[in-house]
Each structure stands twice: as structure tokens, then as C-alpha cells.
N, C-alpha and C positions, 0 to 999 in steps of 0.2 A: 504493500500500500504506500502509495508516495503521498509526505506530505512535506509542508513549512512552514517552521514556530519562531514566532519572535522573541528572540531571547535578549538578556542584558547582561555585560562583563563588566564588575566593577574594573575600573582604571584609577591611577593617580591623577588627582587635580583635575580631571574631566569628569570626573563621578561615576558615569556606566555608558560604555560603547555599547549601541545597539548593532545585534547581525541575525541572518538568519540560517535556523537548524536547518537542512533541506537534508529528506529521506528520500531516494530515487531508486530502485529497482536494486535493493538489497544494497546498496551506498548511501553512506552519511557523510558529507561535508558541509564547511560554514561558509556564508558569502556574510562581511565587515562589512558595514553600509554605511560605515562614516560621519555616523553621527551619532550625536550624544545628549544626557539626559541627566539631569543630577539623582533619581528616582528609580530603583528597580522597578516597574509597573508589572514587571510579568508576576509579581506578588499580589497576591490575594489583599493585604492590608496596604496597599497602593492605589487603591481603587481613582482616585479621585486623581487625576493629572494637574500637575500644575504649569499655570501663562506659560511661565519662558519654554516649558517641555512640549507644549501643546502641537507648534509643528514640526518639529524633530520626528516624534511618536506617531503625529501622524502620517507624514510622508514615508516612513517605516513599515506603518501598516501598511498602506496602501502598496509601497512595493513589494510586499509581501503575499499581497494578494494576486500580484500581476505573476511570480515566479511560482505564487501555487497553481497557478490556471497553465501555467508552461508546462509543469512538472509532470500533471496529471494528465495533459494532452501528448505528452512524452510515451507516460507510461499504457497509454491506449491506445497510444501505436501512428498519432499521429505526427506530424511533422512540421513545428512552426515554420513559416515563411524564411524567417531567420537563418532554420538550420539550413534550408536547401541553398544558400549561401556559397560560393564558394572560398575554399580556405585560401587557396592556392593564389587567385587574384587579390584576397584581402591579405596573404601575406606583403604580395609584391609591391601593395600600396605603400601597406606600413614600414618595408622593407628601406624604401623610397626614402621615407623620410627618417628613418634611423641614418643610413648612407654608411652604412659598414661592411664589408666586404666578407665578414664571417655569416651574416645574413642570406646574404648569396649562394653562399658554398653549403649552408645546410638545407636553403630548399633546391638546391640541384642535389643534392642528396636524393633529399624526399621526393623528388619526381622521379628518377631514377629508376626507385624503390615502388612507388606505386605503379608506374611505367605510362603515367596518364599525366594530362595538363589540367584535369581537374580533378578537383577532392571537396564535395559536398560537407560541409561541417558535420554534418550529421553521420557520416562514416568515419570521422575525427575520434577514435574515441580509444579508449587505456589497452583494448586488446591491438589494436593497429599500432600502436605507441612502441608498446612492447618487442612486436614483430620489426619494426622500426629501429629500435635498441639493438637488436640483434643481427640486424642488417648491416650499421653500424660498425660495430665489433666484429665485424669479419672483414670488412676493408682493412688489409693490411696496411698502407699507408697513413692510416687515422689513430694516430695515439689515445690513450684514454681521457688525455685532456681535451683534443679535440670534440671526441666524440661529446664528455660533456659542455663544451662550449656551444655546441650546435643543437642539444638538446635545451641551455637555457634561451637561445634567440628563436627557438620554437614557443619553448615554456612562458618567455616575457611577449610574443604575437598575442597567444591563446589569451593570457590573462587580458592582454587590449581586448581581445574581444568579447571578455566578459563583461569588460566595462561600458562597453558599446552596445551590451541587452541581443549581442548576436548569438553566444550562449550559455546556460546557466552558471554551470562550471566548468572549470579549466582540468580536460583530462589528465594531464597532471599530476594531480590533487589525488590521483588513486594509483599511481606507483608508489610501490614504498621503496626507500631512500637509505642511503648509508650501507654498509658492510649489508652485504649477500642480498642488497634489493636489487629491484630494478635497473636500477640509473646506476652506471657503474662509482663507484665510492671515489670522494678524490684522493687523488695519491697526496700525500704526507711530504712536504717538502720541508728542509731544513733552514728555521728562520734565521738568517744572517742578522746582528745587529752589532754595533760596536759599544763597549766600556768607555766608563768615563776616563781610563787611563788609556784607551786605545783612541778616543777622540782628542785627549789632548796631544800624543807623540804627531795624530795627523795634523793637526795645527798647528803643531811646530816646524814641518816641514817645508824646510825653503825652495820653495818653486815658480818658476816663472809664472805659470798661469793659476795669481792668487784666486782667479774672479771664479774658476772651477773649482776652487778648494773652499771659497766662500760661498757657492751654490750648495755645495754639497753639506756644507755646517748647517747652513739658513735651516737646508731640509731635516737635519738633525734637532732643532730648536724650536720647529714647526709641527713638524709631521705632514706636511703638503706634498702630496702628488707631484708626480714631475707632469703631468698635462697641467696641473693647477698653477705650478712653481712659472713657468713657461708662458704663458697666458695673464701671468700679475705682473701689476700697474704702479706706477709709483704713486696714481692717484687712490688706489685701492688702500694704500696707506696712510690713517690718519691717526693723529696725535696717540702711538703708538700702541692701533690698533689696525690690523688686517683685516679688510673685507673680501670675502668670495664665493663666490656661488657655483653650484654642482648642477647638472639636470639627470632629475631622481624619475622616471619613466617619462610620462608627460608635464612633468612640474618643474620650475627652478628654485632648487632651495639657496637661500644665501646664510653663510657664515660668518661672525662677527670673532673673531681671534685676538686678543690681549697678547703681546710680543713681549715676552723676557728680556731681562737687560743684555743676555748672549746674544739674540736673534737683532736685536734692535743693534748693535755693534758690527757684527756681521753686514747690514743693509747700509752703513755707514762707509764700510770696508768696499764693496762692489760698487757705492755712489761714487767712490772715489777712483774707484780704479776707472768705472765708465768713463768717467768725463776724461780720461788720457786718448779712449777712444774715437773714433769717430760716430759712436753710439751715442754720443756725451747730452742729445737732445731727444733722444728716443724716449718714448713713453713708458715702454716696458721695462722694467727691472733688468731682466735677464736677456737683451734682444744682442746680447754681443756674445755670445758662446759658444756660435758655431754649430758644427754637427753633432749629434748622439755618439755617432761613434768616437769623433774625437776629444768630447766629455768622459765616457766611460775608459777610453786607452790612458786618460789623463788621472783619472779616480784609480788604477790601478796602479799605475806610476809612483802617484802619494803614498797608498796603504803601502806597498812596498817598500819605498826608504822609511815608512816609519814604521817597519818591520811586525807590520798586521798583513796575518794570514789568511785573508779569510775573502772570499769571493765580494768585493767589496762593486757594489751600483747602484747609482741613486735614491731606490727604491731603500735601501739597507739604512736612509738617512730615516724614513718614516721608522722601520721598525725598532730603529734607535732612538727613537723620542718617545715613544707607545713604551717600549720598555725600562729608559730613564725617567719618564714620568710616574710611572706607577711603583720603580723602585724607591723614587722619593716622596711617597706620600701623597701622590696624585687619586684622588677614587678611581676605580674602573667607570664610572656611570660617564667623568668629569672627561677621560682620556678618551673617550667610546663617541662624546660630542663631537672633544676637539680635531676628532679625527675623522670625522666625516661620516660615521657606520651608519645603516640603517638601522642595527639591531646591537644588542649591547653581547649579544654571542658569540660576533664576530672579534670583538675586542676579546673575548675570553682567552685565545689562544697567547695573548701578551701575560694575561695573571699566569698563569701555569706557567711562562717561562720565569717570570720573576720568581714563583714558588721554588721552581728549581735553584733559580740563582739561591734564595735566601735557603733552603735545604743542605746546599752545599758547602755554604757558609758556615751554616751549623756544627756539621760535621766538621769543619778544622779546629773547633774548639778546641781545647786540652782538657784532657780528664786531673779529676783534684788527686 
């Protein structure tokens, strides 16, 4: 029997996210509806709604009612207009406007696999997924990283278009995930980061190109992405505070960053070196740095006279800030901000290395 209940999660400082239960053909998942209520109503001694919750609860219900008339028309064999959609043309739309080139390579995949130029939504579904998975995994060519990079540029379509009411839920949503599921598990790579005694021998090291050695600090002091680091303004910088903004599926989120006295010397250091440049009027912080590669041959150059072993590249600057942050006292909640995550589980894997660092530690003690 397919049904849809509106339910309420208490949340912090928002009171209770409203979503809904939806049961579909022996499946249960939840569809977040983004909105919020200070009041659990789905309780009996809530009867009575109050003003401010009045259209929250009811644009809830009411979409609630529109997904159970789908649900049950689903389960009776009928087929919304919606479904007979095709996936194929609305990936290549959305495809369009991402403008990524991994996009591409996984729905030539998928057509490949189906051996057709269309795929109705309605044949979109966790047993074709599956079959898809394992299509996958037998191209010799396609690492397991690939394969799951091509399964979330499927994963992030599907969910557009559940938000677009093309369909209820994201097939997706009923693989199961991690160790021995479905979606092949990601391989475990080892997080490079550098010590506060291995960033300072890098700073000491006398080298021509300070303004690479001063990129690579910033990013240690930051935790900024190198698209992000690349992309900042010297107008982005005000009275020692960083502004910047990410785009989180269809949204732009911006960030508000307060600059340590390290980071703010650093920015001081590359103003100064630019202006010898002929960059010396550019907008960009960092528009004088040349190529990736010849950044990265320069960063290995450094760690090497300052006799760190350790695979050292841009990226090593973020997980060196994520992990000197929370070594000194930073919260996980406060480092999980400042770094951009959407979810604070993602920062998880920084506490665990810290636990280890301070385990380690432990153990040199000296017994009495």
C-alpha cells in the first residue's frame, strides 16, 4: 500500500524541519521540503497551528497531497506525464549548464549501456542503476574513482529532477552505500598534511619564487581551495576579513572568513612581491603565478630543501589548516564552517587524524 505522512524533525535554532515519509511499492524514503515550523503538529496536543507556522504547514500539506496522488497513481500502474519524460534529453540540458566534461563521459556511458538515445524516467529506476554499476566495473579503463565520479553526476541530475516534481524520488536513494553495497566504496587515500615544525622549516626556505611559497602558506592559514584561492580579489578582502562564495547545486552560498595574524602577513608578503610585477595592478591576488604545473614543481622544490617528505600540493595546505585548527582548540562544528563542508561528517575524517596525532602523543609519555 503506498502512502505519504507528514512528519517533523526537531532541528537546532529552526525548531522542526518539515518532510515527507513516502511508502512506495515495498520502499520507504524521505523527501526535506525545506521548510520549517517552530511546533511539532504531527502531535496530537498541537492541534491548534500557530500565525507565523500557518503557511509553512500548509504549503506542506498541500505538497503532500500532490506526491500522494503520484504515488498511488504509480502504484496502479499508471504513469505520470512526468515520468514518460525523457532522462536522456533532460540530462543533456542540465549537463549544458553544469559545463563539465565528467558529465559527458558518464552519459556516453549510459547510452552505450542502454544502446538507445532515449530512456523514459520511468525505466530510471535502482534495478537498471545496478545493472549500470556493473557495466561500469567491467570497463577496464575506469578506475573505481571514476566509476564513482560518474555515478554522482548521474546521482546530482536525478536529484535536479526531483526538485523539478519530474520525479518523486531519486533512484539513488535505494542503493545501499559503503563497504559491500552497491556503489563501489571509496578507496581510502592517505591525508597529506604538514606540522607546525614542518611548516615552519618550509618558510624558512630561501627561494626565488616567495609568491608560490606565500600561496601555499595563505592556503595553510585558510583552508581555501585552490579554485577558491585562484578566483580571490583583493576587493574580496576587507578590514581583515575574506569574502567568498561556493555554488552548492543551484544556489550560491557566500562565506564570511576572519584572517589570523599568519594569513593577514602572508597577503602582505605577495602585495608586495606583486607590485615588482607586472601584475602590480591586477585585481586578483594571485593573477601572477603562472601555470599549475609550474606551482606544484615549485611546492616540491620547497618541501624538499626543507627536508619534508611527504607528497606535498596545494591541496595539503587545506588539510593542514583543518588539522592545525582542531589541534588547537578549534571545534569541529567551527573548522566544518570554515571550510566550506556541507555536512559536518565530512570534517570528521580531520578529528580522527588529530585523535591519532594526540594518541601518539600519549604514548611517549614516560612511565613513573
Amino acid at each position: 500500500m503506498a502512502s505519504v505522512t507528514l512528519r517533523a524533525k526537531a532541528i537546532d535554532k529552526k525548531g522542526f524541519s518539515l518532510y515527507l515519509d513516502i511508502y512506495n511499492e515495498g520502499n520507504r524514503y524521505k523527501e526535506y521540503l525545506k521548510l520549517y515550523v517552530s511546533k511539532d503538529y504531527t502531535k496530537p496536543e498541537n492541534k491548534n497551528i500557530l500565525k507565523q507556522d500557518k503557511d509553512s504547514w500548509e504549503l506542506a500539506d498541500a505538497i503532500r497531497s500532490k506526491r500522494l496522488l503520484i504515488v498511488k497513481e504509480s502504484a496502479a500502474g499508471f504513469i505520470p506525464k512526468q515520468n514518460k519524460q525523457d532522462f536522456i534529453a533532460y540530462y543533456n540540458k542540465q549537463a549544458a549548464i553544469k559545463a563539465h566534461s565528467s558529465y559527458h563521459n558518464a552519459l556516453q556511458y549510459l547510452v552505450a549501456f542502454i544502446n538507445k538515445d532515449a530512456l523514459p524516467f520511468k525505466q530510471l529506476d535502482e534495478h537498471l542503476l545496478k545493472d549500470f554499476i556493473s557495466y561500469l566495473q567491467q570497463q577496464n579503463k575506469l578506475s573505481t574513482t571514476s566509476v564513482r565520479l560518474y555515478l554522482s553526476r548521474m546521482n546530482i541530475i536525478l536529484n535536479l529532477a526531483v526538485a523539478d516534481k519530474i520525479i518523486v524520488a531519486n533512484p539513488f536513494n535505494f542503493l545501499k552505500r559503503g563497504k559491500g553495497g552497491d556503489i563501489p566504496a571509496k578507496k581510502q587515500k592517505k591525508i597529506e598534511y604538514l606540522t607546525l615544525d614542518e611548516l615552519r622549516r618550509f618558510q624558512a626556505v630561501d627561494i626565488k619564487r616567495l609568491d608560490i611559497k606565500d600561496f601555499f602558506l595563505f592556503s595553510c592559514f585558510t583552508g581555501l581551495r585552490e579554485s577558491d584561492l585562484l578566483k580571490l580579489k583583493w576587493s574580496d578582502i576587507l578590514d581583515g576579513t575574506l569574502t567568498y562564495s561556493q555554488k552548492k547545486q543551484r544556489d550560491s552560498i557566500t562565506y564570511y572568513m576572519p584572517l589570523s595574524k599568519q594569513a593577514i602577513l602572508q597577503l602582505e608578503s605577495i602585495k608586495a612581491f606583486q607590485s615588482k610585477t607586472r601584475y602590480k595592478d591586477s585585481e586578483y591576488v594571485f593573477a601572477h603565478l603562472g601555470s599549475k604545473r609550474n606551482v606544484l614543481v615549485c611546492l616540491k622544490k620547497i618541501a624538499a630543501k626543507a627536508g619534508i617528505d611527504k607528497n606535498v600540493h596545494i591541496h595539503v595546505g587545506r588539510h593542514t589548516f583543518a588539522t592545525m585548527s582542531l589541534t588547537h582548540g578549534v571545534s569541529l562544528y567551527t573548522v566544518s564552517k570554515l571550510l566550506g563542508h556541507s555536512s559536518i561528517a565530512v570534517t570528521q575524517v580531520y578529528a580522527e587524524i588529530v585523535d591519532e596525532i594526540k594518541q601518539k602523543a600519549s604514548e611517549l609519555l614516560p612511565m613513573l
